[in-house]
C-alpha positions as CSV (number, residue, x, y, z in Angstrom):
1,X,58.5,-3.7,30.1
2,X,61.6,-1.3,30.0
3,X,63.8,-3.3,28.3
4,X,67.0,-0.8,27.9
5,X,68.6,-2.2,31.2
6,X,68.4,-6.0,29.9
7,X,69.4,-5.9,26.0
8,X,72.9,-4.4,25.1
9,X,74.9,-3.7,22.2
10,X,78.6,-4.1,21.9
11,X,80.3,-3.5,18.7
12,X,82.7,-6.5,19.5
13,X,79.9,-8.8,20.7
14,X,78.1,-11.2,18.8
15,X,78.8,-8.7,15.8
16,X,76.8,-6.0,17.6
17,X,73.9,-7.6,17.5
18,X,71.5,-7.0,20.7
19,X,72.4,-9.6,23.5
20,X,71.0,-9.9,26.9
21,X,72.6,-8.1,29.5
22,X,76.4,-8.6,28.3
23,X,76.1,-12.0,27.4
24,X,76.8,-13.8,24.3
25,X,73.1,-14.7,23.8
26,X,71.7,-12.5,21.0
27,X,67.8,-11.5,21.5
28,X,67.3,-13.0,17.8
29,X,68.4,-16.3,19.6
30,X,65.7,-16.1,21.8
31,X,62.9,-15.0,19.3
32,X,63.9,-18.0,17.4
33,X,63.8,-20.4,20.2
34,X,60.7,-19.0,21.1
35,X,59.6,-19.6,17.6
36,X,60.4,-22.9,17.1
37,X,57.9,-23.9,19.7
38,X,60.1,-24.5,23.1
39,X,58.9,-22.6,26.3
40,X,60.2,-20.2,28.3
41,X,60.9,-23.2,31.1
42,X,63.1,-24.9,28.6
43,X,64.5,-22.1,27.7
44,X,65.9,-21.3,31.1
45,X,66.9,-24.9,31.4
46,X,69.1,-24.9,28.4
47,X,70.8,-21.1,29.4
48,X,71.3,-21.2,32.9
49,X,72.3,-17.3,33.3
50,X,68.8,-16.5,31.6
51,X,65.8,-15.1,34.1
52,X,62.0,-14.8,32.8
53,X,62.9,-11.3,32.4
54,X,65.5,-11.8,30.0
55,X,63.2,-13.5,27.8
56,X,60.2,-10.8,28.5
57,X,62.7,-8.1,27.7
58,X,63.7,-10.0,24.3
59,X,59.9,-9.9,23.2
60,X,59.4,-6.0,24.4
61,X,62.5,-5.3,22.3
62,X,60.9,-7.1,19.4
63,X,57.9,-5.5,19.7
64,X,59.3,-2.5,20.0
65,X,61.2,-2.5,16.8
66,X,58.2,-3.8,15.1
67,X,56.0,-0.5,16.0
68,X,59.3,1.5,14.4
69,X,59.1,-0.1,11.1
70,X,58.1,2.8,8.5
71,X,55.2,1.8,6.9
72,X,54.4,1.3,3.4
73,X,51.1,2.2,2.0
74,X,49.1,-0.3,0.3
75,X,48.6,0.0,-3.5
């Protein structure tokens, strides 16, 4: 999933810190949501101006910035 279009950064948002699509609902929010056990139903339920996408884009994000991480050899 192309996730540019969804997650933004704003210096004066949230302490520029990627939110979804303007809004004041960081993507580490979500991840932690997510984490904590609650599904993507109740998510929505609980953030109204939140799609599926939003939450799909949250996780390609994540993902994304996981397959950047430099790698440290192992000893």
């Amino acid at each position: 999933m192309d996730y540019r279009h969804v997650i933004t950064l704003e210096p004066g948002k949230r302490g520029g810190k990627p939110c979804i699509r303007g809004l004041r609902i960081t993507v580490y929010d979500i991840l932690e949501y997510l984490a904590s056990g609650m599904s993507d139903e109740e998510i929505l339920a609980d953030f109204p101006d939140l799609n599926l996408d939003d939450i799909r884009a949250c996780l390609a994000f994540a993902a994304d910035r996981e397959r950047r991480l430099i790698s440290i050899p192992a000893a």
